[in-house]
LOSE-625422 format. One record per residue (C-alpha): x negated, y, z negated. Coordinates in pm, whole numbers, padded with zeros to 5 digits. Example, Ala and Ser with C-alpha at 12.3 -4.5 7.8 and 13.67 -1.06 7.14 Angstrom:
2
<<-01230; -00450; -00780>>
<<-01367; -00106; -00714>>
! end
This chain:
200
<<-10297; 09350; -08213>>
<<-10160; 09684; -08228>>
<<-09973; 09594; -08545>>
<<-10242; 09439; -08715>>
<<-10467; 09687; -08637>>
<<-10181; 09912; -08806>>
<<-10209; 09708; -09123>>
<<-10516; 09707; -09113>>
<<-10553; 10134; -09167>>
<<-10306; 10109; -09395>>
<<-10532; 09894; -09594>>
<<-10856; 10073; -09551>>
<<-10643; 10380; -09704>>
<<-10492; 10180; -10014>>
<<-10846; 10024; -10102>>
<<-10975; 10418; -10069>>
<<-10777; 10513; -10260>>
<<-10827; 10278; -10532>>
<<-11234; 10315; -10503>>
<<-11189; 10693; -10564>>
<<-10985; 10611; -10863>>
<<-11228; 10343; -10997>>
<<-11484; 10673; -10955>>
<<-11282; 10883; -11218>>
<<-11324; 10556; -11451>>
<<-11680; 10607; -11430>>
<<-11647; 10929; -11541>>
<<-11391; 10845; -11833>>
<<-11630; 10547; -11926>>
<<-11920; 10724; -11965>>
<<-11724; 11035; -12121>>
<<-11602; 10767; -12404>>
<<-11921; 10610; -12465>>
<<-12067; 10907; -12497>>
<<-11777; 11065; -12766>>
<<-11819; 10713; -12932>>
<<-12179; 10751; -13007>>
<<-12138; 11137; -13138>>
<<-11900; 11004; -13321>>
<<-12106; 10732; -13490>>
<<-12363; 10947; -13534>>
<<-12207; 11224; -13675>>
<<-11955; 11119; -13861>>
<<-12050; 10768; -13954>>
<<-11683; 10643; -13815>>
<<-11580; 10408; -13527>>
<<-11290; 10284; -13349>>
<<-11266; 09909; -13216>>
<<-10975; 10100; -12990>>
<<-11258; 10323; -12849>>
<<-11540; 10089; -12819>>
<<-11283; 09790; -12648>>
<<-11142; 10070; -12359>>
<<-11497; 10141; -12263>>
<<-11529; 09769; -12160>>
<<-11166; 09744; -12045>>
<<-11252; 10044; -11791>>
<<-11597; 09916; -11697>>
<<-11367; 09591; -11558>>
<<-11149; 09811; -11375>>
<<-11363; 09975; -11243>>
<<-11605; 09654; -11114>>
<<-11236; 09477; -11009>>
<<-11075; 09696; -10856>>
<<-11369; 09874; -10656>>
<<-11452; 09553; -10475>>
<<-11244; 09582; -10183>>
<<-11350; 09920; -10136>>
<<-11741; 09775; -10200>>
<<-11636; 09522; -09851>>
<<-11475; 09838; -09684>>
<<-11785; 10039; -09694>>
<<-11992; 09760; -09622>>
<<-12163; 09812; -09867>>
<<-12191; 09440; -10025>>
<<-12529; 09285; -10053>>
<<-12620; 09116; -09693>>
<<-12968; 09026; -09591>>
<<-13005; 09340; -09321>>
<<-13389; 09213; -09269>>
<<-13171; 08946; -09062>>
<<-12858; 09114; -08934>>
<<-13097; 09424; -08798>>
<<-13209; 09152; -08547>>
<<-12885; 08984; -08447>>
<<-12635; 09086; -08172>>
<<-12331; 09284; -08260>>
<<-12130; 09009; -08167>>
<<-12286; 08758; -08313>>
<<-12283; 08958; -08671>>
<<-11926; 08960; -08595>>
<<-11889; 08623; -08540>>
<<-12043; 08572; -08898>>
<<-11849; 08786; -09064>>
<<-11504; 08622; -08953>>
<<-11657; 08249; -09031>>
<<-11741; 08422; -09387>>
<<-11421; 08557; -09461>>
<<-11279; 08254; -09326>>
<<-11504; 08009; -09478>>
<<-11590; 08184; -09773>>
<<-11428; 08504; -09896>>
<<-11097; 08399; -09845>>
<<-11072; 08072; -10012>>
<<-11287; 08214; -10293>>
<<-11027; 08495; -10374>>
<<-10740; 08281; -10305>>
<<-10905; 08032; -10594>>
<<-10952; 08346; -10824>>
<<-10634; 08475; -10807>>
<<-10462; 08108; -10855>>
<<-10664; 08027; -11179>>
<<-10642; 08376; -11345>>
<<-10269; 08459; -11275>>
<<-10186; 08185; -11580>>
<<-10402; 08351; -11822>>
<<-10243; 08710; -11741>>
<<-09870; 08580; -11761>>
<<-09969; 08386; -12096>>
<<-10127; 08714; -12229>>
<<-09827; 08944; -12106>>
<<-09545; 08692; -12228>>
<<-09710; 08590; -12578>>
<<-09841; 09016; -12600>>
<<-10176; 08855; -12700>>
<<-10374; 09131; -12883>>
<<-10734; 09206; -12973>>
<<-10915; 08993; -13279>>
<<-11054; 09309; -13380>>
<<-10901; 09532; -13638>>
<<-10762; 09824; -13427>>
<<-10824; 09663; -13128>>
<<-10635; 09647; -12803>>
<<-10341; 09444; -12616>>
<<-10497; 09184; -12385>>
<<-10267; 09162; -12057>>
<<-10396; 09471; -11878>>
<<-10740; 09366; -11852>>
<<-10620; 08992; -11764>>
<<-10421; 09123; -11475>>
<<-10716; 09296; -11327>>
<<-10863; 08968; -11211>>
<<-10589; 08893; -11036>>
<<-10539; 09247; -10861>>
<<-10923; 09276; -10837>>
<<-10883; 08942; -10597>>
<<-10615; 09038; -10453>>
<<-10721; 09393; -10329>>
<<-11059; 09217; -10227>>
<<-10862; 08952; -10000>>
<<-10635; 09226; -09827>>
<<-10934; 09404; -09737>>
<<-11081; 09090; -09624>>
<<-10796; 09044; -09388>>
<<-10882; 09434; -09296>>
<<-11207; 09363; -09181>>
<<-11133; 09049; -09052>>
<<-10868; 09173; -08795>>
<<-11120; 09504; -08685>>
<<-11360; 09211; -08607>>
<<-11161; 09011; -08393>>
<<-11031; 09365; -08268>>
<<-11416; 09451; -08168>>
<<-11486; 09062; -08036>>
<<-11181; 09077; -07779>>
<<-11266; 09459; -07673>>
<<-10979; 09681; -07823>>
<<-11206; 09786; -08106>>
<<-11514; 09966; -08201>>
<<-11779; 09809; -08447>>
<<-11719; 09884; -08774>>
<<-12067; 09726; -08907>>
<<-12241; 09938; -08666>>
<<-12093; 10242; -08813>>
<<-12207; 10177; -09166>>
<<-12501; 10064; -09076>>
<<-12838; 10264; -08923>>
<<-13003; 10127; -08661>>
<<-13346; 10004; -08783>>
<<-13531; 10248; -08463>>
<<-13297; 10501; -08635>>
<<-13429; 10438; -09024>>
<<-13813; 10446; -08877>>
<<-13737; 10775; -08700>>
<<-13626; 10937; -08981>>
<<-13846; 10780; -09205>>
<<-14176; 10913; -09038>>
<<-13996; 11252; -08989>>
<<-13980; 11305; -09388>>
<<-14374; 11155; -09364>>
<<-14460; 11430; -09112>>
<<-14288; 11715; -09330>>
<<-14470; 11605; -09680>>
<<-14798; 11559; -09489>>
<<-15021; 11850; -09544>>
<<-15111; 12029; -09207>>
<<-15482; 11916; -09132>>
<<-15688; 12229; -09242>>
<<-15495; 12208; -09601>>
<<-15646; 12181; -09910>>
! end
């Protein structure tokens, strides 16, 4: 366990790393839309080049983020119905989903896209617009998207097991407030706003 818990870190870090990264491209996104429309604007010019790497950065940065997304735990998950389960039992789910689900889904993913990035790379396939951009680096981010997504799915798969056999803490406890928690600090901000009762 010790080793996989050991892989495990060393994919948390990787898939960090990479959501940090896919940050910046938010920045460099919006930073290029924004030059595109001055540009339009101003100067009545465009550039397909431009306008295609705005697209080609919001993939990367909706690819590549996903494994850092399941890291966080911050994926959509009905918590109206987890607040009310057992830790172990939320556990338990989460290892039949990323058995059951997750895993054969990115597994699928990768299998079907990995053609159509190898076509793209080998034949250089380039944009149909004039100006426009090579194809094969936004084709291979489906593939790594999937891929980063399934090696943090083995991640949080082995801290579950790790938690369910007693040689780990809960991870989905740590990223997620406890609902008595929420209310408590909820009515604390309602206390603070409330005007004191002799107020106008």
């Amino acid at each position: 366990m010790t080793v996989l818990l050991a892989l495990s870190g060393f994919i948390d870090r990787l898939n960090t790393w990479v959501g940090r990264l896919a940050m910046w491209l938010v920045l460099a996104t919006t930073l290029i839309s924004a030059g595109n429309a001055i540009v339009r604007k101003a100067f009545d010019s465009s550039s397909n080049a431009l306008l295609e790497i705005q697209w080609y950065l919001f993939a990367a940065v909706f690819m590549l983020a996903a494994g850092y997304v399941l890291l966080q735990n911050a994926h959509v998950r009905i918590d109206f119905v987890a607040s009310r389960l057992s830790a172990r039992t939320r556990n338990w789910i989460d290892v039949a989903g990323i058995l059951v689900v997750l895993a054969p889904f990115c597994l699928i993913c990768i299998y079907l896209s990995w053609p159509l990035f190898v076509n793209a790379y080998n034949s250089g396939e380039m944009s149909s617009n004039a100006g426009g951009l090579i194809r094969w680096p936004v084709y291979m981010l489906v593939p790594l998207g999937f891929g980063l997504l399934l090696l943090q799915g083995l991640s949080e798969l082995v801290k579950r097991i790790a938690f369910l056999r007693g040689v780990g803490p809960d991870t989905l406890a740590t990223h997620e407030p406890e609902p008595d928690q929420v209310a408590h600090e909820l009515a604390g901000q309602t206390e603070t706003r409330a005007p004191a009762h002799g107020d106008k």
